[in-house]
PABA-475960 format. One record per atom (N, C-alpha, C): x, z, y. Coordinates in steps of 0.001 Angstrom, whole numbers, padded with zeros to 6 digits, always signed. Each point is the difference from the previous one (the first is absolute). Example, Ala and Ser with C-alpha at 12.3 -4.5 7.8 and 13.67 -1.06 7.14 Angstrom:
2
+013190+007800-005690/-000890+000000+001190/+000900+000000+001200/-000350-000720+001050/+000820+000060+001190/-000770+000730+001090/
//
This chain:
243
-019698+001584-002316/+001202+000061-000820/+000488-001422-000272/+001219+000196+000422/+000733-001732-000035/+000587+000033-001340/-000353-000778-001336/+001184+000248-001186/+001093-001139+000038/+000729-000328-000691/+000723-001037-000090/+001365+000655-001269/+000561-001231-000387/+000649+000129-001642/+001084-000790+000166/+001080+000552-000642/+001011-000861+000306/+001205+000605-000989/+000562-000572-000398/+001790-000379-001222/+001046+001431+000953/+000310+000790-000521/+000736+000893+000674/+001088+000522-000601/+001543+000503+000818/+000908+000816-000826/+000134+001163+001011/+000101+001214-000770/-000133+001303+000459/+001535+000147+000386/+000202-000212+001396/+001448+000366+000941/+000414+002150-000375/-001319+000506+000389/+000798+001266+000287/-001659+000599+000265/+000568+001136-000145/-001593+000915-000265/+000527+001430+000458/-000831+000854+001042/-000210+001282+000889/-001016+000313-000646/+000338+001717+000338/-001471+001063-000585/-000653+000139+001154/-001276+000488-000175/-000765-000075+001217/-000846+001143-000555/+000096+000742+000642/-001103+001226-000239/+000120+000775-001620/-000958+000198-000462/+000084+000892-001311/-000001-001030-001398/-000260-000919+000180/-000192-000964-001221/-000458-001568+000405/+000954-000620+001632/-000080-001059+000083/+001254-000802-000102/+000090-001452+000450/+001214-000656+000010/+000098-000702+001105/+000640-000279+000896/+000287-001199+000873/+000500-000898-000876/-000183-001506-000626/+000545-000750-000649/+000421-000937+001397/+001386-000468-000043/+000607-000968+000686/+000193-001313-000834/-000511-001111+000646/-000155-001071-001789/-000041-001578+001197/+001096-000362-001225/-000075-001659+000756/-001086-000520-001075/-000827-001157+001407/-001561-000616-001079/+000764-001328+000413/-000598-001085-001461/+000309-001353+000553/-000777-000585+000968/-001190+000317+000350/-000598-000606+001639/+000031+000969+001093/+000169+001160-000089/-000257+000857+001036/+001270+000257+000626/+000959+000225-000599/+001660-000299+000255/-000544+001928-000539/+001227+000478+000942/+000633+001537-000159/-001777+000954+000373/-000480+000831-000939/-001024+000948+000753/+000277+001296-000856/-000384+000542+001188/-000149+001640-000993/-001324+000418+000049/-000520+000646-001149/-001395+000602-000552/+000094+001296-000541/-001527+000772+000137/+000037+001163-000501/-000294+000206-001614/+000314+000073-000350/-000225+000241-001989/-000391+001896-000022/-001844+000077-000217/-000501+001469+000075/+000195-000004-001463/+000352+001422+000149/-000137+000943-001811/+001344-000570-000686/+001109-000981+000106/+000761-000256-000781/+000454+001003-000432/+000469+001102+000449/+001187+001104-000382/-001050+000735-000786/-001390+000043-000249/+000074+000228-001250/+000049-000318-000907/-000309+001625-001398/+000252-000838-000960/-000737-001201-000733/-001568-000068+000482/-000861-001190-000581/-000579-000818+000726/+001107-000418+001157/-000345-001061+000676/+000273-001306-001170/-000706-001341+000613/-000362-000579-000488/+001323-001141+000061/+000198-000085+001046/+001728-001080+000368/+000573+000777+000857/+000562+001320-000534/+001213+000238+000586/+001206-000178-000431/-000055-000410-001491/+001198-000199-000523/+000173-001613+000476/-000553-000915+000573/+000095-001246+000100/+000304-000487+001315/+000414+001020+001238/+000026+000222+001555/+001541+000462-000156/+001295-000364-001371/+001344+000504+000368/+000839-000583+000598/+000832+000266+000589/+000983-001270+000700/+000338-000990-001042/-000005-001202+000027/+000190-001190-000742/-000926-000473-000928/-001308+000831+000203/-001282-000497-000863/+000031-001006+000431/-000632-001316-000330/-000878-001514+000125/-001448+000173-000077/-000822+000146+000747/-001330-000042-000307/-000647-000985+000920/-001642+000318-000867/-000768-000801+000589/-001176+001100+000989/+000073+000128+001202/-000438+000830+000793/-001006-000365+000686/-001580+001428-000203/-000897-000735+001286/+000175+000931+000846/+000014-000277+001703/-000576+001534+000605/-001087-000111+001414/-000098+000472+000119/-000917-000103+001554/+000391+000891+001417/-000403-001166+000726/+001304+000204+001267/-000480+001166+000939/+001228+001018+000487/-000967+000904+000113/+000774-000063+002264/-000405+001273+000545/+000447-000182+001099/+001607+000305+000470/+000462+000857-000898/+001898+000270+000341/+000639-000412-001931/-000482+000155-001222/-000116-000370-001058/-001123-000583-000202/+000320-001015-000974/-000901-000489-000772/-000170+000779-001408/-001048-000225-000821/+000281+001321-001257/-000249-001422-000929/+000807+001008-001511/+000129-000937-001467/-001406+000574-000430/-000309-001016-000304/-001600+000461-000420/+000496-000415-002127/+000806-001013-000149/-000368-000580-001577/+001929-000445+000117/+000070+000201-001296/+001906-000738-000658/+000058-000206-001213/+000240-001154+000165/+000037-000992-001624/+001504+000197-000208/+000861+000388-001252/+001380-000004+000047/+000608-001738-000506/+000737-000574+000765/+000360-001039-000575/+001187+000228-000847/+001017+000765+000573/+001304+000258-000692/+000831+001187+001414/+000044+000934-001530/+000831+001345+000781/+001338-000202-000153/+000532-000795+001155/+001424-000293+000062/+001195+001172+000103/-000554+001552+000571/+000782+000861+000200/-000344+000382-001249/-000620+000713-000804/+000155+000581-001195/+000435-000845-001418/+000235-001661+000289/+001417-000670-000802/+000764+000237+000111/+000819+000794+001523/+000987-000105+000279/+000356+001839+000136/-000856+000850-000363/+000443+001150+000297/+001406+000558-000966/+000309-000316-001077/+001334+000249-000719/+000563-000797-000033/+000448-000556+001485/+001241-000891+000162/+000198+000809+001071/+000871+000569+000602/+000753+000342+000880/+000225-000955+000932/+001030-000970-000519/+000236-000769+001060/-001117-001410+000492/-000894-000033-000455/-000835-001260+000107/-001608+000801+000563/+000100+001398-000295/-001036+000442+000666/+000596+000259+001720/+001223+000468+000228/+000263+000063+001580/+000108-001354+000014/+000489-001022+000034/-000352-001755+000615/-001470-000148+000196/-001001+000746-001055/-001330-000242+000440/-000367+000718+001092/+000426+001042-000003/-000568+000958+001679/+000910-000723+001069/+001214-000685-000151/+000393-000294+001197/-000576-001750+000341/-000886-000928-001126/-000620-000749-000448/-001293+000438+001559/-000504+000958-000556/-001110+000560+000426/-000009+000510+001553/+000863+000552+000044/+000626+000718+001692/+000167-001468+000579/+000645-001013-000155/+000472-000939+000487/-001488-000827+000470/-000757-000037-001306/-001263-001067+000485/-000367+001461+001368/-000506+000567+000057/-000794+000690+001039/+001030-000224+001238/+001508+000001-000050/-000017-000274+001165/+000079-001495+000780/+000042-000977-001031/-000118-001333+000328/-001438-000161+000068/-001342+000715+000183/-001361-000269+000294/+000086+001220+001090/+000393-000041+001010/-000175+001197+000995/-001364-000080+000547/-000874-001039+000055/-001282+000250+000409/-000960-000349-000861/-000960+000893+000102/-000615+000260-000808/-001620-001455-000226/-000283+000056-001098/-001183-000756+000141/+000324-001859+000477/+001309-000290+000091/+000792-001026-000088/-000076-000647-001491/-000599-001234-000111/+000381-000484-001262/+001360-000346-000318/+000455+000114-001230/+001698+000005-000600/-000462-000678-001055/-000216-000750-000014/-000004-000452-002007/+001376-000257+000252/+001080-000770+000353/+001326-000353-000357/+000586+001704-000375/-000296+000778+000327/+000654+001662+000113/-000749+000128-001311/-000970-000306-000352/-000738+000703-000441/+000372-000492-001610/+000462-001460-000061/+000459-000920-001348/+001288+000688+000134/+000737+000396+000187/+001578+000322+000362/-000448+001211-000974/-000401+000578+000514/+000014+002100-000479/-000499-000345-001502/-001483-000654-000470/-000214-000003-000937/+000697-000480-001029/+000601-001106+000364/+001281-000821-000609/+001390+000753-000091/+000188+001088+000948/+001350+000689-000511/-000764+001087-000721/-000947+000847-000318/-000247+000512-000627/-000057-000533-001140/-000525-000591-000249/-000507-000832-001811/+001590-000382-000222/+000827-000386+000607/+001306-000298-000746/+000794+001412-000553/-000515+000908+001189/+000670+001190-000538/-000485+000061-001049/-001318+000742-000432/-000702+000611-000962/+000267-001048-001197/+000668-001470+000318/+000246-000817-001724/+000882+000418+000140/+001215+000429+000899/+001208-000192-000498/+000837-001199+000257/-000784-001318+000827/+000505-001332-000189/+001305+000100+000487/+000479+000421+000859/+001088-000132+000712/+000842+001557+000213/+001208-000208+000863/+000871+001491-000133/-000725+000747+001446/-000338+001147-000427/-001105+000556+001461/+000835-000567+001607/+001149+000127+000054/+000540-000153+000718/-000105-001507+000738/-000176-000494-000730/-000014-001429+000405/-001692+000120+000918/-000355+000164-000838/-001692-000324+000099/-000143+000852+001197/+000627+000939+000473/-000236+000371+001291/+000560-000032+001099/+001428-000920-000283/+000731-000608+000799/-000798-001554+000151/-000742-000421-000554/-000558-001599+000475/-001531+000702+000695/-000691+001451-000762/-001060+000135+001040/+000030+000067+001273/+001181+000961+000418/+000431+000244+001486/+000137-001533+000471/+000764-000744-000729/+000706-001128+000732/-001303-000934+000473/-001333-000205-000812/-000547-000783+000329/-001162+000611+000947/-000298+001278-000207/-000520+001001+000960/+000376-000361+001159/+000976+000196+000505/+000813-000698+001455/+000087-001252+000010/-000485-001074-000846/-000539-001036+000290/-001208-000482+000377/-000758+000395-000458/-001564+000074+000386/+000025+000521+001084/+000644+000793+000567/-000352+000957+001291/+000428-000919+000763/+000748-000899-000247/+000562-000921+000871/+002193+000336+000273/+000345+001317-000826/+001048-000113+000166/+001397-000147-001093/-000716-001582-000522/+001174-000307-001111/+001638-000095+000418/+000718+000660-000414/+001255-000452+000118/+000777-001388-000575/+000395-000625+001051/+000926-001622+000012/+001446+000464-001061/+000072-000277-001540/+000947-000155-000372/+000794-000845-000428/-000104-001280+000973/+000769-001084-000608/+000253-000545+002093/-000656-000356+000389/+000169-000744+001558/-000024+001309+000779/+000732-000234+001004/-000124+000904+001090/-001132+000269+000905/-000369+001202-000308/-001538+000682+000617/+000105-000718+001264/+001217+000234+001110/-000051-000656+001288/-000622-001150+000219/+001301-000636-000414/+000084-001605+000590/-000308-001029-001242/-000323+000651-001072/-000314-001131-001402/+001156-000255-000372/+001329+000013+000487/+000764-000374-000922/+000177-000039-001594/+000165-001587-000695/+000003+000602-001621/+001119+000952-000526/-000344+000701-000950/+000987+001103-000458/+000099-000233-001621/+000223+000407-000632/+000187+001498+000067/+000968+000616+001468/-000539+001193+000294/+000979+000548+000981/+000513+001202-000724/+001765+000761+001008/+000331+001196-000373/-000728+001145+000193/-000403-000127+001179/-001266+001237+000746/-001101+000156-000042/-000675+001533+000290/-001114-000061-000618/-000812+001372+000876/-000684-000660+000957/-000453+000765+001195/-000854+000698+000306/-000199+001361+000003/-001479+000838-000628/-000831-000345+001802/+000734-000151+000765/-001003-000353+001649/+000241-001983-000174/+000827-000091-000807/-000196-002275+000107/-000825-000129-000446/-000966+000529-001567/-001025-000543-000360/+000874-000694-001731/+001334+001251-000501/+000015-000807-000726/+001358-000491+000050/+000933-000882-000460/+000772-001483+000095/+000356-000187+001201/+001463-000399+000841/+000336-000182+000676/+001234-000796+000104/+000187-000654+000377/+001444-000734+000242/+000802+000517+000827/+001309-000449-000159/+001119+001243+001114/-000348-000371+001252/-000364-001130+000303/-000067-000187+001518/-001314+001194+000503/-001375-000127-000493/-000866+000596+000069/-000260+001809+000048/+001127+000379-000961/-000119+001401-000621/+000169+000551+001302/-000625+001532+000089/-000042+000958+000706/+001254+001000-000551/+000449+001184+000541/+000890+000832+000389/-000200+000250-001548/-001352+000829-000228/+000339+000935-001716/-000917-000910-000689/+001043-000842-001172/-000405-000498-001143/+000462+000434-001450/-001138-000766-000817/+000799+000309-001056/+000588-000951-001212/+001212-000147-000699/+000272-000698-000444/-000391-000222-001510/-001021-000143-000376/-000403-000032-001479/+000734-001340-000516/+000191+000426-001593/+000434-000852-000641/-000743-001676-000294/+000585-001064-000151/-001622-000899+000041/-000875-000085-001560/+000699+000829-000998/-000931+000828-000900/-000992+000308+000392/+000228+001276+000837/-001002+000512+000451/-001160-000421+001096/+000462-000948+000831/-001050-000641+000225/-000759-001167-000605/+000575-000709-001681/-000506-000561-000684/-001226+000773-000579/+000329+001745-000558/-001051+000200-000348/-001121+000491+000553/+000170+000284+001674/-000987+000319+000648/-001000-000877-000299/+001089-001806+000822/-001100-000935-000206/-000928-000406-001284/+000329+000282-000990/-000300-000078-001631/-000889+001114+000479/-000499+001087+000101/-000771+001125+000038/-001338-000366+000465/+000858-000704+001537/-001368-000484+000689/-000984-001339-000290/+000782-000760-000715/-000666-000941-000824/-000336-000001-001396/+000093+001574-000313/-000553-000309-001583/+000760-000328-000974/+001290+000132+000454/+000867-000862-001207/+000438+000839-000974/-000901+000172-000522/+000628+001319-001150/+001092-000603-001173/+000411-000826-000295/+001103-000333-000719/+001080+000296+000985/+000021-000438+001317/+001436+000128+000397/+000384+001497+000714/-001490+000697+000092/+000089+001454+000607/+000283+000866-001488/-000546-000070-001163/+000573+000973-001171/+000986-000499-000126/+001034-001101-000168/+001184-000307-000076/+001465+000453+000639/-000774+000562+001163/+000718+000508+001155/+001116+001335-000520/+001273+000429+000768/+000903+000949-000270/-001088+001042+000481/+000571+001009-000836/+000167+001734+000984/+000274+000141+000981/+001189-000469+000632/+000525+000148+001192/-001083-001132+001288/-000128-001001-000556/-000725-000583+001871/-001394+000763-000860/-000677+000675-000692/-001482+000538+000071/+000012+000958+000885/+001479+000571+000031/+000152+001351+000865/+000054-000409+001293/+000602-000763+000218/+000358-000513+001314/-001639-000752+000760/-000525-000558-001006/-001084-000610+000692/-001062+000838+000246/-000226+000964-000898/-000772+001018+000050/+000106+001307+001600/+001711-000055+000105/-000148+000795+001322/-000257-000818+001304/+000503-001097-000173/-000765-001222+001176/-001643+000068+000000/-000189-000394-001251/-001837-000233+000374/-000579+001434+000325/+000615+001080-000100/-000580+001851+000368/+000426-000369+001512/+001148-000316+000595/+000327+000050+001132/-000531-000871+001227/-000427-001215-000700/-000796-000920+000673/-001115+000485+000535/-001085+000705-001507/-001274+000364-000211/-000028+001379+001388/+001270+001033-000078/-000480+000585+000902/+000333-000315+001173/+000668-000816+000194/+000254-000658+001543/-001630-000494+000689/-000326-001254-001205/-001641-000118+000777/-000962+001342-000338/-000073+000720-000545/-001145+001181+000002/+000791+001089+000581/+000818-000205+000886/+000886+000934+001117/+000003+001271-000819/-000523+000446-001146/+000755+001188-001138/-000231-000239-001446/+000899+000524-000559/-000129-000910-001074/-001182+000810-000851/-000147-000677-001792/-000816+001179-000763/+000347+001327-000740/-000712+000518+000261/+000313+002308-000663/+000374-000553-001056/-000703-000873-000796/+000132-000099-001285/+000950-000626-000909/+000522-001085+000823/+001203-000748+000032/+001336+000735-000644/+000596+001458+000511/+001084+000327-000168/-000318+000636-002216/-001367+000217+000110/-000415+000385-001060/+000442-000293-001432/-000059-001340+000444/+000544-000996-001174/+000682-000299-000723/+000045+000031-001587/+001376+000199-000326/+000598-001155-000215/+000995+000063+000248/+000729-001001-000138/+001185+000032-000671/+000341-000991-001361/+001048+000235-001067/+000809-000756-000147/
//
């Protein structure tokens, strides 16, 4: 029996038989794994209440031949049950959550950068620090940075030209200059690509400052981007409310 322990957030969880779980869970060294959790669904299991989507725990398990199984779960912080009577800040967390699993597509890959991202948009949800919307418009944004596909909003993705530019190219990578642009662009306001860039750097003074109107606008760019590189976008995505 191989054990090993590791910092985990519970992505998404399957039934398995009469009283098991498939837990799907990003770990900070192991990257994305899924494990078997026996007896949760009943009623006196020992951590089944601590295996929910957006739990934080501290997890041991031992590696098995198609699953590995949860043998022990320390709760660090149940991020989904802060957020269960919010409506709108509990769907940003499932689409929070949908999003990390598909930016770790292989499994047993270390992610700590994925892995600081998710925990970090969770804990902002569950304070409240910021407007949900935001906080999951800069997760996506920097999500596709780490993966390697940040969008250029100031120089042209092409040729570097400095910008700001008018265009804004979901196949350029982003930013484009007229010489550069392809056939279908889009013309965002340079609002709106101020607050992308503010999103992706953290700038929370100049991203809460921001209008209604470019949040909307930036918000359907960074969905449209996001499903351009994950060639479909997330279920959970349309979920969201948005006010």
């Amino acid at each position: 029996m191989s054990l090993y322990r590791d910092a985990a957030i519970v992505l998404r969880t399957q039934k398995l038989g009469e009283a098991d779980r498939i837990i799907t869970m990003l770990t900070r060294e192991h990257g994305r794994i899924r494990a078997v959790a026996k007896g949760v669904r009943r009623t006196k299991s020992k951590f089944g209440a601590r295996l929910e989507p957006g739990s934080h725990v501290d997890i041991q398990l031992y590696t098995g031949r198609t699953f590995d199984t949860v043998t022990q779960v320390e709760a660090i912080m149940n991020y989904g049950q802060a957020l269960t009577d919010d409506y709108q800040r509990w769907t940003v967390a499932s689409a929070i959550l949908e999003a990390a699993e598909r930016f770790t597509s292989a499994e047993n890959e270390p992610a700590i950068q994925e892995f600081a991202l998710v925990v970090g948009g969770m804990r902002a949800l569950a304070e409240n620090r910021y407007e949900p919307l935001l906080i999951l418009d800069a997760f996506l944004l920097r999500s596709l940075a780490v993966a390697g596909y940040a969008p250029s909003m100031t120089n042209c993705s092409r040729c570097e030209k400095p910008g700001p530019h008018r265009y804004f190219s979901l196949v350029g990578g982003g930013s484009v200059c007229a010489d550069c642009r392809p056939s279908a662009c889009a013309t965002p306001a340079p609002e709106t690509l101020e607050l992308m860039g503010a999103l992706l750097s953290s700038d929370w003074d100049v991203a809460s400052a921001s209008d209604g109107k470019f949040r909307r606008e930036a918000s359907g760019l960074i969905a449209a981007y996001l499903q351009w590189h994950l060639e479909r976008g997330l279920r959970s995505l349309p979920m969201v409310e948005r006010v």
